[in-house]
ZAMARGU-4260 file (C-alpha; in steps of 0.2 Angstrom, whole numbers, plus 5000, padded with zeros to 4 digits):
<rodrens>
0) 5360/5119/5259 | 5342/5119/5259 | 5336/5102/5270 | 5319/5096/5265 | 5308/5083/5273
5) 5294/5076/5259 | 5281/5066/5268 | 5275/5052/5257 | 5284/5042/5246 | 5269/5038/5232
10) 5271/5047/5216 | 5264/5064/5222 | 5280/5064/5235 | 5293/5055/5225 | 5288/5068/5209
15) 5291/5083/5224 | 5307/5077/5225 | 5308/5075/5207 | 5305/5093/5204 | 5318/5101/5220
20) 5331/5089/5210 | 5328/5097/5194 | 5327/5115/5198 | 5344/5127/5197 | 5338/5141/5210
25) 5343/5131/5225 | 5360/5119/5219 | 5363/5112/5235 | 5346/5104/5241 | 5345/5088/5252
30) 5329/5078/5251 | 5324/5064/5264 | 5306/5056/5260 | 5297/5047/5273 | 5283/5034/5273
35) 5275/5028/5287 | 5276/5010/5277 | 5293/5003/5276 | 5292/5001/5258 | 5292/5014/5246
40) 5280/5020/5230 | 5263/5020/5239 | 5247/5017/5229 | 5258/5013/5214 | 5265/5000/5224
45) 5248/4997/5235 | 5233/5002/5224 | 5237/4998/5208 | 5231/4980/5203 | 5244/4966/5200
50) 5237/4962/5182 | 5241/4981/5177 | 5261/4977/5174 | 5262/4990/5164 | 5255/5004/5176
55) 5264/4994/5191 | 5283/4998/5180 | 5278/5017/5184 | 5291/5009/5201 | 5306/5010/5189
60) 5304/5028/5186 | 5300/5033/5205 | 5316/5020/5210 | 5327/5030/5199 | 5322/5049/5209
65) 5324/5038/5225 | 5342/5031/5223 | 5349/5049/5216 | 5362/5051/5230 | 5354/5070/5236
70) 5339/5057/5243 | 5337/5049/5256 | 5322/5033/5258 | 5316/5034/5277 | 5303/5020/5280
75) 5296/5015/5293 | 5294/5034/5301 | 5274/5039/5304 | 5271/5058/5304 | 5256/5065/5315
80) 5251/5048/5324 | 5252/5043/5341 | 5267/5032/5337 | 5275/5044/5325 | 5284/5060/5325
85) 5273/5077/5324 | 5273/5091/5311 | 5279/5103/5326 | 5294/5091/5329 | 5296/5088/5310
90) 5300/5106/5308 | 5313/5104/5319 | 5323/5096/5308 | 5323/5101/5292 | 5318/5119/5282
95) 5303/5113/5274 | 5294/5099/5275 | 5280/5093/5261 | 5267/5086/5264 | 5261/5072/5252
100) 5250/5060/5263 | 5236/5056/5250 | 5219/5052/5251 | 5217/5034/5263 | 5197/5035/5268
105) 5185/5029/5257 | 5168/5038/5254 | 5152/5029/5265 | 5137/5023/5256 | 5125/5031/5273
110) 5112/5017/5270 | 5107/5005/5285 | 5116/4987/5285 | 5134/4994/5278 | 5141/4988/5293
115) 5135/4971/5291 | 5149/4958/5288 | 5151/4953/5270 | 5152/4972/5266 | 5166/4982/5264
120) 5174/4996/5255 | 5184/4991/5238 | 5197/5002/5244 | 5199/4987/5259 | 5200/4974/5247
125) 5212/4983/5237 | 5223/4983/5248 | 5220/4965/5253 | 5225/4959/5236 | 5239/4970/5236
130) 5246/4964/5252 | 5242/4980/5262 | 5251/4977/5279 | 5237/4986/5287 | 5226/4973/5283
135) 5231/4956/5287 | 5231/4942/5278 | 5216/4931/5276 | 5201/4944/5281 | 5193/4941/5264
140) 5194/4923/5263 | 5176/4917/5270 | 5168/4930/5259 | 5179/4923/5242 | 5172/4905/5247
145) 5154/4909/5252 | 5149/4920/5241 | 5140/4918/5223 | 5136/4936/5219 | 5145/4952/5220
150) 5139/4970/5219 | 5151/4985/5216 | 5143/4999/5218 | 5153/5013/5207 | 5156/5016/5192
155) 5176/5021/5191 | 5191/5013/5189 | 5194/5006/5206 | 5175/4999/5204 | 5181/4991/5186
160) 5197/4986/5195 | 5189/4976/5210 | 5176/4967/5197 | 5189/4964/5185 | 5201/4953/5199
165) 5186/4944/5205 | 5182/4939/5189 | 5199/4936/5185 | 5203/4914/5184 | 5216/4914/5198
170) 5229/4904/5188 | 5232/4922/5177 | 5236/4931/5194 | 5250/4918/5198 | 5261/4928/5188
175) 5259/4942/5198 | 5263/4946/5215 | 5248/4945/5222 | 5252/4938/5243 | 5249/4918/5244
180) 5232/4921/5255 | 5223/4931/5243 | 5229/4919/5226 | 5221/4906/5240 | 5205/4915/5242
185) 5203/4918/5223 | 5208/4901/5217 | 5194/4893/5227 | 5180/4907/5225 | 5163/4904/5220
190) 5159/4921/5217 | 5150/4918/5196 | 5141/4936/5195 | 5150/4953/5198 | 5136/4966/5197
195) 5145/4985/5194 | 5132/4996/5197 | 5130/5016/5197 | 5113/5029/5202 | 5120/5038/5185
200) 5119/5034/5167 | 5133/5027/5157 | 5138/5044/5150 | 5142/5051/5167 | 5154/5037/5173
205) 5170/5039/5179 | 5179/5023/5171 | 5192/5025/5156 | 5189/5016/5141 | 5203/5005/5143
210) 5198/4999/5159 | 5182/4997/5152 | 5186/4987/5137 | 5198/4976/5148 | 5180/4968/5155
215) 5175/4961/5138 | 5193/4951/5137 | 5193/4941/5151 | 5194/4923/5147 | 5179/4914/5155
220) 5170/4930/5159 | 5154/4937/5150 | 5149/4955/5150 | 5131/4959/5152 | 5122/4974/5147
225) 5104/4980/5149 | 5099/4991/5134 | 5085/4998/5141 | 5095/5006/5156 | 5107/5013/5142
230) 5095/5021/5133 | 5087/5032/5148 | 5104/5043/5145 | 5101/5054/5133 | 5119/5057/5129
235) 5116/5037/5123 | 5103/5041/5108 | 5115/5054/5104 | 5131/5051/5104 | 5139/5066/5098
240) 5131/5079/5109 | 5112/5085/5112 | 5108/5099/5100 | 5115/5114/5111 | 5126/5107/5121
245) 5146/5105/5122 | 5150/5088/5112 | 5155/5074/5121 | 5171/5071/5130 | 5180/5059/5118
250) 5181/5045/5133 | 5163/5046/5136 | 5161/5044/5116 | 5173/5030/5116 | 5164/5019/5130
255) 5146/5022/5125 | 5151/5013/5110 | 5161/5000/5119 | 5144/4997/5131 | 5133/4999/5114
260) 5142/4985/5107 | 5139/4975/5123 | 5121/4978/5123 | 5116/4972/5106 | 5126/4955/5108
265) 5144/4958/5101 | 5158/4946/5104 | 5164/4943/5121 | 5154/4954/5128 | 5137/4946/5121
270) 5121/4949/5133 | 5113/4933/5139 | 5115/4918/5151 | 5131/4911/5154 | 5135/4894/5152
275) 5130/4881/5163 | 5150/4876/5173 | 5148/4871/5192 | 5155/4883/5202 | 5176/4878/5204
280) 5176/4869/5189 | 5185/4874/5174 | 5171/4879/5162 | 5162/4888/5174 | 5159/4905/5165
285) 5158/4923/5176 | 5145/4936/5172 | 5151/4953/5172 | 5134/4965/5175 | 5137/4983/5171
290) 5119/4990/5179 | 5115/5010/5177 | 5101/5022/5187 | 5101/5011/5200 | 5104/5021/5218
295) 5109/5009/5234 | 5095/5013/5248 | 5100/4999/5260 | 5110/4981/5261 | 5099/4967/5263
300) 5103/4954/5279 | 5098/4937/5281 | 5108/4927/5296 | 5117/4940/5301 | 5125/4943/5285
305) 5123/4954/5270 | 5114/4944/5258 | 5108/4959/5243 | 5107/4977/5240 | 5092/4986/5237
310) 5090/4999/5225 | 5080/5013/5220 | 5080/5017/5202 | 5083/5035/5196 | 5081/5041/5180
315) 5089/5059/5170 | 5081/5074/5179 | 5086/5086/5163 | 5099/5096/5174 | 5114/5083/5174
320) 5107/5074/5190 | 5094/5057/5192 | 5079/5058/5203 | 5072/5042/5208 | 5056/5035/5204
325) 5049/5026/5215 | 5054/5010/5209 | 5064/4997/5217 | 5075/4982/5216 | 5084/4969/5225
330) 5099/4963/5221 | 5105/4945/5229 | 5124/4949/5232 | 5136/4940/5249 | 5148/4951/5245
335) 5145/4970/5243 | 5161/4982/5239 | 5157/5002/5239 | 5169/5011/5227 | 5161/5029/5228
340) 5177/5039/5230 | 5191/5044/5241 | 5192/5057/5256 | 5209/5066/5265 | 5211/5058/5283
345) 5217/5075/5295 | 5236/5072/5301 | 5235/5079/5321 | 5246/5093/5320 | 5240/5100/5303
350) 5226/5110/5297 | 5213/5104/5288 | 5199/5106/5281 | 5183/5095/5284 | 5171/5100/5272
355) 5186/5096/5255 | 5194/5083/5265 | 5211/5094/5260 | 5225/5103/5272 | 5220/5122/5268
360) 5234/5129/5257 | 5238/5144/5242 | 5248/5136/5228 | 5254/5120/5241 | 5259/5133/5256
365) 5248/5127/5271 | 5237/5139/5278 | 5235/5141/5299 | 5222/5153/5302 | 5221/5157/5283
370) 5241/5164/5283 | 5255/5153/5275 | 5264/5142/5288 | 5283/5145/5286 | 5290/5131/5280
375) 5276/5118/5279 | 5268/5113/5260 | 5257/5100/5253 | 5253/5090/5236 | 5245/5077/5228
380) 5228/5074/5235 | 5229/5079/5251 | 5230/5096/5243 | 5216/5098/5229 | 5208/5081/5234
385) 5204/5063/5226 | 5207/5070/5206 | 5215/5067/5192 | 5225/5051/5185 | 5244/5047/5192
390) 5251/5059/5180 | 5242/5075/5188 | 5255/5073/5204 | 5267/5080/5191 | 5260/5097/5189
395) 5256/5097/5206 | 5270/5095/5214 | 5279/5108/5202 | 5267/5122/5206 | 5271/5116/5227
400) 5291/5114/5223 | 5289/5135/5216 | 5282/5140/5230 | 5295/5130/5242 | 5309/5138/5230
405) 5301/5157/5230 | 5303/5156/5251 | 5319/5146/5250 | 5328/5163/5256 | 5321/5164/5270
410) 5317/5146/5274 | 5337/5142/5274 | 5340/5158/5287 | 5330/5144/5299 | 5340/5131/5308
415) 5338/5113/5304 | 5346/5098/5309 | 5363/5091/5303 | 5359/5072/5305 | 5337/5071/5305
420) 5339/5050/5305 | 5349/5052/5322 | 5337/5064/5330 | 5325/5053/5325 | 5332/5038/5331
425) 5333/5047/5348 | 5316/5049/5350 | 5313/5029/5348 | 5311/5027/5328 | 5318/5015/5319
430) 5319/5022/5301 | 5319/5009/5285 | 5332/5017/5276 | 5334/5009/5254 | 5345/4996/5260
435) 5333/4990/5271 | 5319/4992/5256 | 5331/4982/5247 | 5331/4969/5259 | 5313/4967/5257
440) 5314/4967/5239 | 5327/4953/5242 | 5314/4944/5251 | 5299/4945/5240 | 5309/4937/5226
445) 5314/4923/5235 | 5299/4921/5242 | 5290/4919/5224 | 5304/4907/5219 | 5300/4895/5235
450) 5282/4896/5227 | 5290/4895/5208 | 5283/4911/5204 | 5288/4929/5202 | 5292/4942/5216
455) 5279/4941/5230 | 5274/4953/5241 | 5277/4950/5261 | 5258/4954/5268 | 5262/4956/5286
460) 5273/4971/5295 | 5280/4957/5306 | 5289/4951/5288 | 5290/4966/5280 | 5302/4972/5295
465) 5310/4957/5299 | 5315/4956/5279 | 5321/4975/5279 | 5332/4971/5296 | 5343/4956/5287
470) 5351/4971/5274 | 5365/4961/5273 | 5353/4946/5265
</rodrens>
């Protein structure tokens, strides 16, 4: 039997599991996949936003690989931390083990006043409206109440994500599971104006067009466009390609003409001032600004607080970057959310790499002292970094299960552990196994009844643990 430990129970993990299931070199494999959380399905599960149902059923696909009876859920279980088990002792137990912890830090702006308090990374306040129990459960609220303006500073998904919720009429998000806290927060917000802002033109953001267009058809929201700041793009005047270059992706073809319609005043995304509407009441119309060639340079303080952003605007430097031009602007914002990428965190015990924010590998074997460490793998974005859409994990993991499956051989000449829950029970874990996940699921589901909603997500790890402990229900 070929025992093997996947670390990681988000789709770059469960699609490793996927893939040693699938293959007919090794018939007899056993699979346990750990997660520090007690819940399984990671970003899926806590990055993901609550109004993307169809994304968020992606679970249905990762529950079935979960419940195949040669896998075994193990929550609860920290690998590298101070309260967790090390990669050293991991090795222990099993004959491989793969690594699939992701990309948690979020990318720092460097500008004086990011530290100020109303500022914070979007990648906090995901996980704040996805009931992250790492965050808490009300750490957003003064900033939901006091503020009137927003700036997002990125131009991807996760930027589009972030403005799109806060735009969002809280009576849609009841629906979803979003934690009692947060649908608080959001219901009584009087953020009116989301700025998303990028140093780049539009043809060199990172959104996809669906996401983009999903802006435009929020109910009591109004997208604003400036169309002089589109047309310091060149790609904008010419939207199939400048003369000698590549064309244009199709995505980047796609949301130009989304933003051009926009920016000459088409339908719900018509440029102009909103409606009058005091801010709680029913009318009151949000403003969506999408703002291009504008680079953060510091956050403005007034009482201790952040109270804007100013910028510096760029312009096309005929290479594919921006200079600036020594021009700024102040923008009035309470609340300022950076969403300017992802970076790898180093798990103590493994290698890594500063510089990629990625664990050193050749084709997923991890590299110590540049030669492959016997037994020990990585995927997902801890391997080739912060790329790619869900989907890519697939490919990724594959090319990671060959090379596990190529040193299979001599892996399974190594000892492991009959009974790896035991041993780490012994030494003081308490592993959340699928009934306990089950438990929790349980829980959520009457929780959202008590409230006459839907399943809603336990925020807390006080909750989330004393849920998976009553697996009898």
């Amino acid at each position: 039997m070929l025992s093997v430990a996947v670390v990681g129970s988000g789709p770059s993990g469960v699609y490793t599991a996927q893939a040693l299931l699938q293959q007919s070199l090794v018939p007899d494999v056993r699979v346990h996949v750990l997660d520090r959380l007690p819940t399984p399905y990671g970003l899926v599960r806590y990055g993901v936003a609550p109004d993307h149902e169809k994304i968020k059923s992606l679970q249905n696909s990762l529950r079935a690989v979960l419940e195949d009876e040669r896998v075994t859920f193990v929550g609860n279980v920290g690998v590298g931390g101070a309260d967790g088990v090390s990669p050293a002792r991991l090795a222990e137990l099993y004959h491989a083990v793969v690594y699939c912890v992701g990309a948690s830090a979020d990318r720092a702006l460097a500008v004086p006043g990011e530290g100020l308090p109303g500022s914070y990374s979007a990648t906090r306040f995901v996980s704040w409206y996805s009931a992250h129990p790492d965050i808490g459960t009300d750490p957003f609220a003064r900033d939901a109440l006091a503020a009137r303006s927003a700036v997002v500073i990125g131009v991807g998904n996760v930027a589009v994500d972030v403005a799109r919720i806060l735009a969002r009429g809280a009576g849609e998000l009841r629906r979803t599971d979003v934690p009692r806290a947060a649908l608080r927060a959001l219901e009584e917000s009087r953020v009116r104006e989301v700025h998303i802002v990028g140093r780049r033109g539009p043809s060199q953001a990172r959104f996809t067009t669906k996401e983009l267009r999903e802006l435009g058809a929020l109910p009591g929201a109004r997208v604003v466009v400036d169309p002089t700041e589109l047309a310091l793009d060149p790609a904008y005047a010419a939207p199939d390609g400048l003369p000698g270059a590549l064309p244009l992706p199709a995505v980047v073809r796609r949301n130009l003409e989304v933003l051009r319609g926009w920016s000459v005043g088409g339908g719900a995304g018509a440029a102009g001032d909103m409606p009058g509407g005091a801010p709680g009441s029913a009318d009151a119309v949000r403003r969506i600004r999408l703002r291009f060639f504008l680079r953060p340079v510091e956050l403005l303080e007034r009482s201790g607080r952040v109270a804007g952003v100013r910028f510096a605007r760029t312009a096309p430097d005929g290479a594919g970057g921006v200079r600036d031009t020594g021009r700024y602007e102040d923008v009035e914002a309470q609340l300022v959310l950076r969403a300017v990428g992802y970076r790898g965190v180093e798990l103590p015990g493994l290698p890594f790499d500063p510089v990629r924010g990625t664990v050193p590998h050749t084709a997923g074997r991890v590299l110590r002292g540049g030669v492959p460490s016997p037994g020990e793998y990585v995927a997902g974005w801890i391997k080739r970094g912060p790329t790619g859409v869900i989907g890519s994990n697939r490919s990724c993991a594959k090319e990671t299960v060959a090379s596990l499956l190529a040193d299979a051989a001599a892996l399974t000449r190594r000892t492991a552990a009959d009974d790896p829950l035991a041993e780490l029970r012994e030494w003081g874990l308490r592993p959340v196994e699928w009934a306990g996940w089950l438990s929790i699921e349980r829980a959520e589901a009457e929780l959202g009844r008590s409230l006459g909603r839907g399943p809603v997500k336990i925020p807390d790890w006080a909750g989330l643990l004393a849920a998976a402990r009553d697996e009898n229900g």
